[in-house]
C-alpha positions in Angstrom: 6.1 35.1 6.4 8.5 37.9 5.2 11.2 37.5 3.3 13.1 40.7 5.2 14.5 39.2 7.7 16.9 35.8 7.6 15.2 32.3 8.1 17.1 30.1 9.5 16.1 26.1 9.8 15.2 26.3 13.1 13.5 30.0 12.8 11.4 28.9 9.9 10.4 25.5 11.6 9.4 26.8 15.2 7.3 29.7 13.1 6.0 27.2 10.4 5.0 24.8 12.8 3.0 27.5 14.7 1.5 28.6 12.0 0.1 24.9 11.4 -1.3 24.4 14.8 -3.1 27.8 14.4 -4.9 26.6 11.4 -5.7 23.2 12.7 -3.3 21.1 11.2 -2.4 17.9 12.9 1.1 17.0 13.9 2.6 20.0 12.7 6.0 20.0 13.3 5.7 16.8 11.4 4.4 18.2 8.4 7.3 21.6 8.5 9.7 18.8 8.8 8.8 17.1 6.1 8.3 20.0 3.9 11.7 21.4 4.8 13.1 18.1 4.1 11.9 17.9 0.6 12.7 21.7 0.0 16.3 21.4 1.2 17.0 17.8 -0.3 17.6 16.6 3.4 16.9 13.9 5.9 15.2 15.3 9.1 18.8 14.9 11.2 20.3 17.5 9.0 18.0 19.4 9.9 18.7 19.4 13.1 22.6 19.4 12.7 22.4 22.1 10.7 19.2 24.4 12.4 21.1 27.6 11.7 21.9 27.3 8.2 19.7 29.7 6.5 17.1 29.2 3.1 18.1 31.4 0.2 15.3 33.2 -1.3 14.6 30.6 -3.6 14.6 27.9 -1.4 11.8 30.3 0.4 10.0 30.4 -2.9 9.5 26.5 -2.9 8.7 26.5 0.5 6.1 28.9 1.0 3.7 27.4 -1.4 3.9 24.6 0.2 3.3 25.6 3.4 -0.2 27.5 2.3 -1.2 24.3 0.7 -0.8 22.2 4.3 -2.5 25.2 6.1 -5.4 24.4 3.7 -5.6 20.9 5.3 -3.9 19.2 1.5 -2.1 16.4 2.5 1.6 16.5 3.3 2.3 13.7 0.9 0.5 15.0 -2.2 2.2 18.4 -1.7 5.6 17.0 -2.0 4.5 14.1 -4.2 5.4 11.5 -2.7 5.1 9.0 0.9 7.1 6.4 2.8 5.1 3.0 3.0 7.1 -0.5 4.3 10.2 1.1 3.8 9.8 2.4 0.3 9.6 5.7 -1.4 6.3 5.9 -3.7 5.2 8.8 -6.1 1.5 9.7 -5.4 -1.5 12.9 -6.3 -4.2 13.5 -5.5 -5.6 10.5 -7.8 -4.7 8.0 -5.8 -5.1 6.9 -1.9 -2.6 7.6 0.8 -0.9 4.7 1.8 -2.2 4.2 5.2 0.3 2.1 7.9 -2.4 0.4 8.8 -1.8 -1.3 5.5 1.5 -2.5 6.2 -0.3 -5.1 8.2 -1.8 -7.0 5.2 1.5 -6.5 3.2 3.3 -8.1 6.5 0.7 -10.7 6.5 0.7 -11.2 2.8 4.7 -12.3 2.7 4.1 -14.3 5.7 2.0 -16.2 3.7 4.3 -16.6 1.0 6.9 -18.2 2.7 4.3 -20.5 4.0 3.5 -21.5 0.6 7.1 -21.7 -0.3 8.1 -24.0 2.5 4.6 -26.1 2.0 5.7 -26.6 -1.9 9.2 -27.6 -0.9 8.1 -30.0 2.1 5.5 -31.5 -0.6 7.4 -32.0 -3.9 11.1 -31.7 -3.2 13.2 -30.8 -6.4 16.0 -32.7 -7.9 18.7 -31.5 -9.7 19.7 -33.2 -12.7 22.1 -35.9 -12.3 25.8 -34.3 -13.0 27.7 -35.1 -15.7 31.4 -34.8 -13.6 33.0 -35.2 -10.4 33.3 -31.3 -10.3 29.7 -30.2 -11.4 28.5 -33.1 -8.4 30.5 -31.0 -5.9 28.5 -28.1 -6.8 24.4 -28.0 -5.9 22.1 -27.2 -8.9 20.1 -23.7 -8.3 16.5 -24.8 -8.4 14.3 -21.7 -8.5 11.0 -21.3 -6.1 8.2 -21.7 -8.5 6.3 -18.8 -8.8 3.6 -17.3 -6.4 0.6 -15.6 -8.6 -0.6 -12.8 -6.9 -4.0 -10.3 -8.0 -3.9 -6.9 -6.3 -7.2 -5.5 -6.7 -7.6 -1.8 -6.6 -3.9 -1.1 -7.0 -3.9 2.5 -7.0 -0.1 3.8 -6.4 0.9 0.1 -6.3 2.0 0.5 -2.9 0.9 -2.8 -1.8 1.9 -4.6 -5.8 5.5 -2.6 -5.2 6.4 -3.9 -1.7 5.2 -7.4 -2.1 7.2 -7.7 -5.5 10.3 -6.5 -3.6 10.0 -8.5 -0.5 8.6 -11.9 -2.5 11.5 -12.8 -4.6 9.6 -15.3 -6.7 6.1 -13.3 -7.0 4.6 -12.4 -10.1 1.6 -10.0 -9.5 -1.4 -8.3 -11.7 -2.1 -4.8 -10.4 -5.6 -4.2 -11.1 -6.8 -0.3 -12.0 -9.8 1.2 -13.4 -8.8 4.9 -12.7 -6.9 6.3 -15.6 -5.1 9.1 -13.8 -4.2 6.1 -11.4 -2.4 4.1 -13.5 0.2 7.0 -14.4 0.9 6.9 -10.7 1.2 2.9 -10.8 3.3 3.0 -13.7 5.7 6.0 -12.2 6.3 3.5 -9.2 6.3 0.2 -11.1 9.1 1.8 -13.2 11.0 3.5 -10.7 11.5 0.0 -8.8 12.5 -1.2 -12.3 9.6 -4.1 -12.0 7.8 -4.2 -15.3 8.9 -7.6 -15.6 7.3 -9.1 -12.4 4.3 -6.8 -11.9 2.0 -6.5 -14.9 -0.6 -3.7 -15.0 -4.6 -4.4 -16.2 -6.5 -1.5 -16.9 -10.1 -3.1 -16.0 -12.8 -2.6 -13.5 -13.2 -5.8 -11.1 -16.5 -6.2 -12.6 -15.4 -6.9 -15.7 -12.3 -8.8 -14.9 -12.1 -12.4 -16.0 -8.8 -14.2 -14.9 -7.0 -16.3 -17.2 -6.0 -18.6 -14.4 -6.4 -18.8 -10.6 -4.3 -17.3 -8.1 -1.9 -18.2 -4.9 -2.6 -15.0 -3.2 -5.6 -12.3 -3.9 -5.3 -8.8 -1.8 -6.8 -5.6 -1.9 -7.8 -2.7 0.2 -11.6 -2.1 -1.4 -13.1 1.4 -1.0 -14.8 0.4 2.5 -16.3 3.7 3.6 -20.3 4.1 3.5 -21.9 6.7 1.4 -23.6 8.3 4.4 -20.3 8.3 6.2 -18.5 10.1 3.8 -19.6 13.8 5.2 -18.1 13.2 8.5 -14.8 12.6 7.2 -11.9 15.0 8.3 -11.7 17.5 5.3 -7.6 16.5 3.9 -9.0 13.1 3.2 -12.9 14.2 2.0 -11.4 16.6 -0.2 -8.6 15.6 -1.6 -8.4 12.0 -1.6 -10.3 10.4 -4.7 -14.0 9.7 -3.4 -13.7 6.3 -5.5 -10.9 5.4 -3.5 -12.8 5.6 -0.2 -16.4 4.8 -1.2 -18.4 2.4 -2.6 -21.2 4.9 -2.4 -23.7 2.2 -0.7 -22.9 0.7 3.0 -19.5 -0.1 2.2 -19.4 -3.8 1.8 -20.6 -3.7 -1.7 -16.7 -5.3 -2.9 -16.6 -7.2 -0.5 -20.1 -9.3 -1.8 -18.3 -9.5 -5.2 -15.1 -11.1 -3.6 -17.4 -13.5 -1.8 -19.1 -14.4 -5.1 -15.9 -14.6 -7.5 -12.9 -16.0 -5.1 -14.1 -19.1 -5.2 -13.0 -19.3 -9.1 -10.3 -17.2 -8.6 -8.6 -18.9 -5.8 -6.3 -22.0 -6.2 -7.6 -24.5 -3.7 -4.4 -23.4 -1.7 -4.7 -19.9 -2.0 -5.4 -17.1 0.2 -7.0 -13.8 0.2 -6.3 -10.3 2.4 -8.3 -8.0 2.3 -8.4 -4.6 4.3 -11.8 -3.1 6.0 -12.8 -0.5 8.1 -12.1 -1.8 11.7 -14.7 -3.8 14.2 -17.7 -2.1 13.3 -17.4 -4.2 10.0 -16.1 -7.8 11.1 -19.4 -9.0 12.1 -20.9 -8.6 8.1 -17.7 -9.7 6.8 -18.4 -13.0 8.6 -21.8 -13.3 7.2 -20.4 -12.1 3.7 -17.7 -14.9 3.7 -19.3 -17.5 6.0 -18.0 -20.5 2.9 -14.4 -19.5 3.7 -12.1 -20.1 6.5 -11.6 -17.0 8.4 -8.9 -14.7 10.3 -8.7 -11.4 11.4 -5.2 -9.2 11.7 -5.3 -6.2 14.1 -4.4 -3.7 13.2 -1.3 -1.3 15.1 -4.0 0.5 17.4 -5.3 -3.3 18.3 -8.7 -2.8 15.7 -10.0 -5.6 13.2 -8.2 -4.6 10.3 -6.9 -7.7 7.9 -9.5 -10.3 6.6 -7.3 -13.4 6.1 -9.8 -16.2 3.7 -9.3 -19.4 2.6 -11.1 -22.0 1.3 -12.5 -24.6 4.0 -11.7 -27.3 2.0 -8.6 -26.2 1.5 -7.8 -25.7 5.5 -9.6 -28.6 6.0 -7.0 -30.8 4.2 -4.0 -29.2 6.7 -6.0 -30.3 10.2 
């Protein structure tokens, strides 16, 4: 790309995009969108409304670095530093996973579940205000807050899936579980940024080690799922620069899962529920095996694959039939 002549929006895009597909890159006027978007401080219809405003040399001197490093297959969301997942803007590097959508399902699931539990707790043990002391403070209802939904994510990594239930869950209060150092500067950014210190506290622990002070209303996680052996086949922007922990267990994939089986049960409130993401149909049928003691539901994901494992306790589900 020469600096010589003018680049325009439009110029650079059409030529960027090119340039992308040539080296293999995958929706590549996508990516050049979304670079020029960060470079120029713009939403992708300015860029459009404005395709013949042209980039200053210093604006060409952000951009170009960026380009090379999506033309090396990096991902688009690590090069600018951050992603879009449920409607929220997250900080993320290469130490943590990229939010996936097909993780939006659990978080979609996981609030549909909350407002289950909230409208179960109200229906069971209605609260009353205290009796007014006037004819005036009778006219005007008592606020009685939702008591509070405990929720463990396991394996929080950016906190995309801590961040968005705590803003969509008015009366959550969550644990974000990390044992990856670098992680948990990437937590914290986002945590911070969504001002939610208060509501969503951070444990630096492996699961292993994790002993809960009390149980929970809601568990999720999305587990490194991926099998040891599979890990070679993977496309070379998610092999390379995604965090290997993050994607492997470095057995045949289920190995969290097993623990989950074994440690839910004291977890769990007898109410509760736990989400958990996995890899898609190849892996329901051992999931079923693994957590045969729990009632069981799958959420599809948005290409119609087994995505979400919904548990609860059979007792539990039992005592609602």
């Amino acid at each position: 790309m020469s600096t010589a002549v003018t680049w325009t929006v439009m110029s650079i895009l059409n030529w960027s995009a090119n340039y992308l597909k040539e080296k293999g890159v995958d929706d590549a006027r996508t990516v050049v969108e979304w670079l020029l978007c960060d470079t120029l401080s713009c939403s992708r219809m300015d860029l459009y409304l404005k395709f013949d405003r042209p980039l200053n040399d210093g604006e060409l001197s952000v951009f170009k670095p960026m380009l090379l490093k999506c033309a090396a297959k990096q991902p688009v969301q690590q090069v600018v530093g951050s992603c879009e997942f449920y409607g929220l803007k997250l900080a993320l590097d290469d130490t943590v996973l990229i939010p996936r959508p097909e993780t939006e399902r659990l978080v979609e699931e996981a609030i549909r579940l909350a407002g289950d539990m909230r409208k179960a707790r109200q229906t069971a043990a209605p609260q009353t205000a205290p009796a007014a002391e006037t004819d005036a403070e009778a006219e005007i209802p008592a606020f009685v807050p939702p008591a509070e939904i405990r929720i463990l994510d396991i394996g929080s990594g950016s906190g995309c899936i801590a961040v968005a239930l705590a803003m969509h869950i008015p009366e959550a209060r969550l644990i974000a579980l990390e044992r990856s150092e670098d992680a948990l500067k990437v937590l914290e950014r986002n945590i911070h940024f969504y001002n939610l210190e208060k509501r969503v506290a951070i444990e630096h622990r492996d699961i292993r080690e994790y002993r809960p002070a009390e149980p929970f209303d809601m568990i999720v996680s999305n587990p490194p799922y991926i099998a040891g052996r599979e890990m070679p086949s993977l496309e070379t922007n998610v092999s390379y620069y995604e965090p290997r922990m993050a994607l492997s267990d470095e057995g045949d994939g289920l190995s969290f899962y097993r623990l989950f089986a074994e440690k839910f049960p004291e977890w769990l409130k007898e109410d509760g529920s736990a989400l958990l993401e996995f890899g898609g149909a190849a892996q329901t049928s051992a999931l079923t095996e693994i957590f045969s003691a729990y009632e069981r539901r799958i959420v599809r994901d948005y290409q119609q694959d087994d995505r979400v494992l919904v548990l609860r306790k059979k007792q539990a589900a039992a005592k609602e039939t």
